[in-house]
Backbone as CSV, one residue per row, in Angstrom:
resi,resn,N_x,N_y,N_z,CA_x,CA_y,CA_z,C_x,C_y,C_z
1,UNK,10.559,3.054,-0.977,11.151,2.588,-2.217,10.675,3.509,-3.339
2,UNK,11.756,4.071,-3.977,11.747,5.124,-4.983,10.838,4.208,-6.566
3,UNK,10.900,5.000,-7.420,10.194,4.643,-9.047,11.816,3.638,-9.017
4,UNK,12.825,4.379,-9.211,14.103,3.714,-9.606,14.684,2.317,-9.163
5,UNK,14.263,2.503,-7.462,14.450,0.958,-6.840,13.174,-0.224,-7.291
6,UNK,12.341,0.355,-7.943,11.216,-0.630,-8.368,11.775,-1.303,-9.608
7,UNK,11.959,0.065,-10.482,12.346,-0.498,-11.781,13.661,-1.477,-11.734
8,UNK,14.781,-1.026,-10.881,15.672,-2.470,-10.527,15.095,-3.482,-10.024
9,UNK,14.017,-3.739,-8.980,13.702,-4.575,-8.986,13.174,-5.887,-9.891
10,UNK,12.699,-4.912,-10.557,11.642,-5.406,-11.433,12.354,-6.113,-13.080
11,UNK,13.741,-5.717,-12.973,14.813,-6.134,-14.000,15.726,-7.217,-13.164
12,UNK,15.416,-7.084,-11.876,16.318,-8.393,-11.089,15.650,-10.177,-11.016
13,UNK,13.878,-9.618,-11.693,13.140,-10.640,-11.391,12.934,-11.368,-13.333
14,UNK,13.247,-10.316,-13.840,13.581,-9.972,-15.748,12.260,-9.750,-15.927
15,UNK,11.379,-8.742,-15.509,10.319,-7.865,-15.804,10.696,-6.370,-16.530
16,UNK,10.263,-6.480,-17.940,10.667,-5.598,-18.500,9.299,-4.302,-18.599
17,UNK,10.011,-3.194,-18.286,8.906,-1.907,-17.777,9.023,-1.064,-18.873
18,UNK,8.282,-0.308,-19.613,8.192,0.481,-20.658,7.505,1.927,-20.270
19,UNK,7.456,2.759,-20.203,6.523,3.764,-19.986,5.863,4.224,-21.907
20,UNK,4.527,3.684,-21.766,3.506,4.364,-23.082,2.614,5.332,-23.043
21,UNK,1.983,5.853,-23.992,0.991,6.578,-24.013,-0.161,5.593,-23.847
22,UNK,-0.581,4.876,-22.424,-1.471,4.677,-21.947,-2.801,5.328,-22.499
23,UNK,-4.279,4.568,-22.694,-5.299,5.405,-22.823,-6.783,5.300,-21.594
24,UNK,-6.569,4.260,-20.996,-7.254,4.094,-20.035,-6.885,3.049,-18.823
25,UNK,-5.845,3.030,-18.861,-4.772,2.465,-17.392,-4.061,3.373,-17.276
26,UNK,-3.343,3.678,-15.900,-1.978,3.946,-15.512,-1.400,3.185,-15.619
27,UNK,-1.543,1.353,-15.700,-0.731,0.606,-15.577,-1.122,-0.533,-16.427
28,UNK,-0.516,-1.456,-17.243,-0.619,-2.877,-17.545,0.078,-3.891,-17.323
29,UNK,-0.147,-4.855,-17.148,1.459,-5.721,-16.869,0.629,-7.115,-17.290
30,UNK,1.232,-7.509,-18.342,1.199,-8.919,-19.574,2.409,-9.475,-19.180
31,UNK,2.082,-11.322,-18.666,3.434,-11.990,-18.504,4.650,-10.919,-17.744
32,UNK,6.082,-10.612,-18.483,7.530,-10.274,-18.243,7.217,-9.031,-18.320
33,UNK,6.232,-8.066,-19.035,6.199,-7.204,-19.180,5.187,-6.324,-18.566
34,UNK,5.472,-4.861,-18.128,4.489,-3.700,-17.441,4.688,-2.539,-18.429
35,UNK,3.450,-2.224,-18.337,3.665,-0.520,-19.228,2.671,0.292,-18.174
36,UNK,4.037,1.261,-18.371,2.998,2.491,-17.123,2.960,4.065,-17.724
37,UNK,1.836,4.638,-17.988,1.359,5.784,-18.413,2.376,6.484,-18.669
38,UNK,2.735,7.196,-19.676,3.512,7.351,-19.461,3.655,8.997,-19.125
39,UNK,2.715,9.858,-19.396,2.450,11.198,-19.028,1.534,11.524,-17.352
40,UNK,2.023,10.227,-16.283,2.164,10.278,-14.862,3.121,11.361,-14.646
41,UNK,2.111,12.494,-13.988,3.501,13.589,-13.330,4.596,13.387,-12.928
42,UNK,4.286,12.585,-11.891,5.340,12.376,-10.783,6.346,10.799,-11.135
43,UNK,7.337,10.833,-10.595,8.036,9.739,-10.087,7.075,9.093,-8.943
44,UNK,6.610,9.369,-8.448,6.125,8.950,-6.753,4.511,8.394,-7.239
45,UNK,4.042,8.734,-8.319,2.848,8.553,-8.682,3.560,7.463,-9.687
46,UNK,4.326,7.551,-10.115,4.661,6.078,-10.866,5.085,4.804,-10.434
47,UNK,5.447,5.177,-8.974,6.088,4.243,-8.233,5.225,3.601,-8.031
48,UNK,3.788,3.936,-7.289,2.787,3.390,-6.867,1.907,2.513,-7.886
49,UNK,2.054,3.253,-9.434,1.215,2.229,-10.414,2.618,1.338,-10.720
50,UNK,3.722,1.755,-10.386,4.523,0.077,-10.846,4.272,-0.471,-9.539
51,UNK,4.464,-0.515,-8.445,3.899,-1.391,-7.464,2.907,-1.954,-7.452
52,UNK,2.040,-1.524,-8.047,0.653,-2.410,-8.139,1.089,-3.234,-9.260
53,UNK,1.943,-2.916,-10.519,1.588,-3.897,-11.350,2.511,-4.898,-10.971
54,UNK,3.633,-4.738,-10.265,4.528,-5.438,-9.941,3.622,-6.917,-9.125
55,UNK,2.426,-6.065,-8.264,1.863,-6.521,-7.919,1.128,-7.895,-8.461
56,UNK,0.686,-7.336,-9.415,-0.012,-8.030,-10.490,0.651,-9.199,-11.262
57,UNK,2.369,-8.571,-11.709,3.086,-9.696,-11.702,3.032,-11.124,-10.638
58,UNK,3.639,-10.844,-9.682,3.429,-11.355,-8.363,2.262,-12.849,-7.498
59,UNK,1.066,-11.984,-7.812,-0.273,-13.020,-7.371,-1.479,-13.061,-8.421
60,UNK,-1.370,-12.344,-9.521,-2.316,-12.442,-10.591,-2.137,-13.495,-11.745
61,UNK,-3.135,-14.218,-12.159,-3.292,-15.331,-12.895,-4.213,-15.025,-13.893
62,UNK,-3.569,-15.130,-15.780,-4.376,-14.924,-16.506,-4.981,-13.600,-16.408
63,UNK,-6.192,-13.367,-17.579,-6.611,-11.956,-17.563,-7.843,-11.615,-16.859
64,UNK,-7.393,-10.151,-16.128,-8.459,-9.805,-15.031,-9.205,-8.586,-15.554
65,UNK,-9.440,-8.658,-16.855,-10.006,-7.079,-16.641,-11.174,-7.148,-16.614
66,UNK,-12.141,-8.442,-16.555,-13.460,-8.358,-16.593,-13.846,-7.941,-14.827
67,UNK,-14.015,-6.780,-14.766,-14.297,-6.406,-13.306,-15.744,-6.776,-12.608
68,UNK,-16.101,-7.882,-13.131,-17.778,-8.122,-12.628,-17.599,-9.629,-11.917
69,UNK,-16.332,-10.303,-12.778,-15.760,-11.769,-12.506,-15.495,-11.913,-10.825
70,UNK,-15.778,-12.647,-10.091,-15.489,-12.309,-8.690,-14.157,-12.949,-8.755
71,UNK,-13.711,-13.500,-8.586,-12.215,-14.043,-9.268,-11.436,-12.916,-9.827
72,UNK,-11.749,-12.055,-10.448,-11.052,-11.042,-11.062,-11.060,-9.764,-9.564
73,UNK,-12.148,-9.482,-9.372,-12.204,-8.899,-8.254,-11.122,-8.979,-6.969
74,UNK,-11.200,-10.396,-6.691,-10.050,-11.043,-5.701,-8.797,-10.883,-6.365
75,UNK,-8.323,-11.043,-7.420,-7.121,-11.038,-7.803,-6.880,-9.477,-7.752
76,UNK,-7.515,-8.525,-8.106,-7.293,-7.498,-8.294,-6.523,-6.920,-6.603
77,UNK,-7.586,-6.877,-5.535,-7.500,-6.896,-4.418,-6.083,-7.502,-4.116
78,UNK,-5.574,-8.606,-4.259,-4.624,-9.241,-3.814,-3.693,-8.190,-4.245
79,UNK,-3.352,-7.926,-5.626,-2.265,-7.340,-6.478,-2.286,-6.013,-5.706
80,UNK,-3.103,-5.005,-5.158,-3.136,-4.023,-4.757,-2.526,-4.462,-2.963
81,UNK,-3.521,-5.517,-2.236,-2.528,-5.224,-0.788,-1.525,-5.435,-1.301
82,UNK,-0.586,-6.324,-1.991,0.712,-6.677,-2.663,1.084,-5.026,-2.336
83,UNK,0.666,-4.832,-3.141,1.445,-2.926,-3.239,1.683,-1.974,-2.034
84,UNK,0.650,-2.459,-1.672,0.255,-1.250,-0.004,1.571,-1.959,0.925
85,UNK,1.507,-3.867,1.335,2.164,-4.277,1.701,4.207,-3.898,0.867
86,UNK,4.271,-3.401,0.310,5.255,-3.369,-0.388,5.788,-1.569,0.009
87,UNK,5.340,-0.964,-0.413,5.420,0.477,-0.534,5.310,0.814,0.858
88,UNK,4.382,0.353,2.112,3.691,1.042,3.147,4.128,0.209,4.340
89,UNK,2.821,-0.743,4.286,3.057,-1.962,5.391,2.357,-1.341,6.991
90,UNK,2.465,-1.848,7.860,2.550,-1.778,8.946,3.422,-1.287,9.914
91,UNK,4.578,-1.856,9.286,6.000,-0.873,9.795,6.001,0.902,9.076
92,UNK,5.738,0.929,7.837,5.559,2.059,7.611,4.747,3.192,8.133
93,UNK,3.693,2.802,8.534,2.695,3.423,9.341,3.411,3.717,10.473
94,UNK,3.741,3.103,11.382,4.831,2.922,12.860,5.731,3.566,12.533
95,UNK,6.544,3.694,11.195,7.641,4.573,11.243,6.969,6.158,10.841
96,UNK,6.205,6.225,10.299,5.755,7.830,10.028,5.431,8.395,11.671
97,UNK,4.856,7.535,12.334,4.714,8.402,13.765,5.805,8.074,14.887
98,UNK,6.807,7.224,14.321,8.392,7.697,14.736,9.187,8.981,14.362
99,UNK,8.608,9.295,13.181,9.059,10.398,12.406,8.732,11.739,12.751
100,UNK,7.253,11.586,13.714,6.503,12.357,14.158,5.574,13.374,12.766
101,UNK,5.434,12.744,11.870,4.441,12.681,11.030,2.995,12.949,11.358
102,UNK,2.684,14.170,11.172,1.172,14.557,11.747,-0.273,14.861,10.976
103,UNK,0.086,14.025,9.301,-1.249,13.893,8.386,-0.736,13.011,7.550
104,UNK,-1.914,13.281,6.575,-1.732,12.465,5.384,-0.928,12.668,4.371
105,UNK,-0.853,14.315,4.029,0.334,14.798,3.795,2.182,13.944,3.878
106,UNK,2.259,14.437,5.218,3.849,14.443,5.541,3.724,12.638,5.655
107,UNK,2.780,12.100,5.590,3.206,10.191,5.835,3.080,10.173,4.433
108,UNK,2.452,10.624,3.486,2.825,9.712,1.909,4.746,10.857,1.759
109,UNK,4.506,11.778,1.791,5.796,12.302,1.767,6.923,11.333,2.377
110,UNK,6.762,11.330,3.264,7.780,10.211,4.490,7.841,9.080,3.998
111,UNK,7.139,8.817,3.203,6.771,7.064,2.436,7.366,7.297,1.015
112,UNK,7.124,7.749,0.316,7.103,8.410,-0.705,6.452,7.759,-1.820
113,UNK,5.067,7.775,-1.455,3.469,7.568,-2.118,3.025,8.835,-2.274
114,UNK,1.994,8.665,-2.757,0.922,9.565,-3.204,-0.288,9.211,-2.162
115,UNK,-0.794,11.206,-1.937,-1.740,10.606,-0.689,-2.956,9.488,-0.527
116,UNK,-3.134,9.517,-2.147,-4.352,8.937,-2.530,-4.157,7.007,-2.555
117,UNK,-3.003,6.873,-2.384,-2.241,5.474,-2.584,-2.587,5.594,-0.863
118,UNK,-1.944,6.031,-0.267,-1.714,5.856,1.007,-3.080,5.746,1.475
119,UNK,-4.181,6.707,1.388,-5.489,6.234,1.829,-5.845,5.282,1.448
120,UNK,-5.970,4.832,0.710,-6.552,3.880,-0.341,-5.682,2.243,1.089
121,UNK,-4.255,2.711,1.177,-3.494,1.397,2.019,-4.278,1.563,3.055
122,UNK,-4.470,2.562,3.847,-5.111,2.699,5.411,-6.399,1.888,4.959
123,UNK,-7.537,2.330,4.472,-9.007,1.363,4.035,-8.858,0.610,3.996
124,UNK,-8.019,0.119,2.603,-7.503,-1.648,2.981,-7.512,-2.543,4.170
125,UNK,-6.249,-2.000,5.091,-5.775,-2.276,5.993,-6.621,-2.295,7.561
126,UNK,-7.884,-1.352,7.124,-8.909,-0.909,7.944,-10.283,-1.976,7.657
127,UNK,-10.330,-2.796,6.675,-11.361,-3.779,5.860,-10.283,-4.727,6.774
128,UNK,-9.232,-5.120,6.484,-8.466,-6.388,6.766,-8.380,-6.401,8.182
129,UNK,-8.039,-5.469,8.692,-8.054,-5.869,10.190,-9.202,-5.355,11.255
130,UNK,-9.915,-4.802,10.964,-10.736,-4.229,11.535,-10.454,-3.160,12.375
131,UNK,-10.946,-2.584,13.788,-10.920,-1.352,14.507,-8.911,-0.995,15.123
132,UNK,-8.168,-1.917,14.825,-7.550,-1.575,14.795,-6.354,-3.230,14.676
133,UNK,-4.921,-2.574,14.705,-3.554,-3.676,14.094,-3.147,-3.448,15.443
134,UNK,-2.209,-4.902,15.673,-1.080,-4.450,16.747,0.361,-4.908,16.442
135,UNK,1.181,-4.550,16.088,2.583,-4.231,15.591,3.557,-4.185,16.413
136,UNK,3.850,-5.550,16.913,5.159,-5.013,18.234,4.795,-4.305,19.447
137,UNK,4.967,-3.315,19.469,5.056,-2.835,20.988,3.871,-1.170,20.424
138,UNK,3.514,-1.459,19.566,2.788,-0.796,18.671,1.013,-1.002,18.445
139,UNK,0.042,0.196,18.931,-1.325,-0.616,18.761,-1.708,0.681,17.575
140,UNK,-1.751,-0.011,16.497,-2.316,1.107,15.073,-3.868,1.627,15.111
141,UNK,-4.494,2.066,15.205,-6.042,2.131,15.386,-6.743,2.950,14.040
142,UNK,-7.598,2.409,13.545,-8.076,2.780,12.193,-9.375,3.161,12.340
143,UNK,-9.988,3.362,13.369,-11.248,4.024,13.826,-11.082,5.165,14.933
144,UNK,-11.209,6.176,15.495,-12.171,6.759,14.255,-11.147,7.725,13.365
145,UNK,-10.180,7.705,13.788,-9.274,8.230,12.579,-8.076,7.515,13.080
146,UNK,-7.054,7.599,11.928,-5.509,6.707,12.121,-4.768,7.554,13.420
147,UNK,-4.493,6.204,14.228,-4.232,6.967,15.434,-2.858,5.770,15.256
148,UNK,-1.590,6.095,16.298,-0.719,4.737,16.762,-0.313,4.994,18.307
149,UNK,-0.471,3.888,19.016,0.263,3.990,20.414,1.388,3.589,20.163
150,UNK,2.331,3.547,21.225,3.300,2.718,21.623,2.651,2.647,23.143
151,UNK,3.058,1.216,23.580,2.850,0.865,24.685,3.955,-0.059,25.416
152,UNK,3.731,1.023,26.754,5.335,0.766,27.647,5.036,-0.435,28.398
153,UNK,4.381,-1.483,27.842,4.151,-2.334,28.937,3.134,-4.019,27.831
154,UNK,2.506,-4.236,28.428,2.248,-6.097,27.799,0.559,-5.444,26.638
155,UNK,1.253,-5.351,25.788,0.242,-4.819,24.661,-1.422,-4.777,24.774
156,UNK,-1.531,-6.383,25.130,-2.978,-6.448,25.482,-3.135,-5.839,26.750
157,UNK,-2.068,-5.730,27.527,-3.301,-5.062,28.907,-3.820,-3.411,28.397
158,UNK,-2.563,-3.241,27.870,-2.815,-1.558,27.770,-3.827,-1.436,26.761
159,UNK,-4.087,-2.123,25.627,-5.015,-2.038,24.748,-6.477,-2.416,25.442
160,UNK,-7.022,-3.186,26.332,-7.553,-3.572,26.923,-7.999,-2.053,27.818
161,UNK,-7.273,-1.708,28.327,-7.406,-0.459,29.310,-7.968,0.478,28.119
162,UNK,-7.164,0.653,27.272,-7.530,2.325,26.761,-8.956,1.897,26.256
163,UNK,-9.394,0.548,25.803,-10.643,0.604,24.992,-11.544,0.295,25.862
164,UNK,-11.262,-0.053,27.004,-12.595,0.338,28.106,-12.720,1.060,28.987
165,UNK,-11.859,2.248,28.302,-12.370,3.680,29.112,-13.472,4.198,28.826
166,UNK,-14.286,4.577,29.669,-15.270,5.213,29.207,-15.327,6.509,28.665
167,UNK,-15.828,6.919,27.773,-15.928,7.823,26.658,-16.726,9.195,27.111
């Protein structure tokens, strides 16, 4: 999902988006309204701070900027998987190595994130599920680097097999 399909989105829900001269966010989002930096290079780097704030729209309550608040902390967290889940996902991951996608590079390209968004989703996603996801016919592995199977056969056996091979 492009900057452009966000910003429709985000007028389908009547969230009104402004781009400002930001001074220490890329992003804000008060009630109906988001303001996003507005001297962000990219489209693709804007997409990702309106996804988060969209985010923020979404599962955030009241004001979070006291970052010490553990409550603020959690909300923050939420508003961001919001984003990763939105922009990335699980299927996204599965589709970059359908794509045959071979870094970090060509998968935020293929996604069309920023690499630093996209790591930032893998950690996440690597805290949330631990040593590894399983996705359909799909086993994602987040240790010791982002790996994905497909497996021709009953998920757990084969996952079962490969992780008690000996090393």
């Amino acid at each position: 999902m492009n900057y452009e399909d966000l910003l429709i989105q985000a007028d389908s829900v009547g969230v009104t988006v402004k781009e400002k001269p930001l001074l220490y966010n890329d992003g804000r989002q008060k009630g109906k309204r988001i303001a996003i930096r507005k001297n962000i290079q990219t489209s693709v780097g804007k997409a990702c701070v309106l996804a988060e704030e969209l985010g923020h729209y979404y599962t955030t309550v009241g004001n979070i900027l006291d970052r010490q608040d553990p409550n603020n902390i959690k909300q923050e967290y939420q508003a961001r998987m919001w984003s990763y889940n939105y922009l990335i996902g699980l299927h996204g991951i599965v589709d970059c190595y359908r794509a045959g996608c071979m870094d970090l590079y060509e998968m935020a390209d293929h996604l069309g994130v920023t690499e630093a968004f996209l790591k930032d989703a893998i950690d996440c996603y690597h805290e949330k599920y631990g040593l590894y996801a399983r996705l359909d016919n799909y086993i994602i592995y987040f240790e010791p680097c982002l790996l994905v199977y497909e497996t021709l056969t009953d998920c757990c056996d084969v996952a079962t097999r490969f992780l008690s091979e000996p090393k």
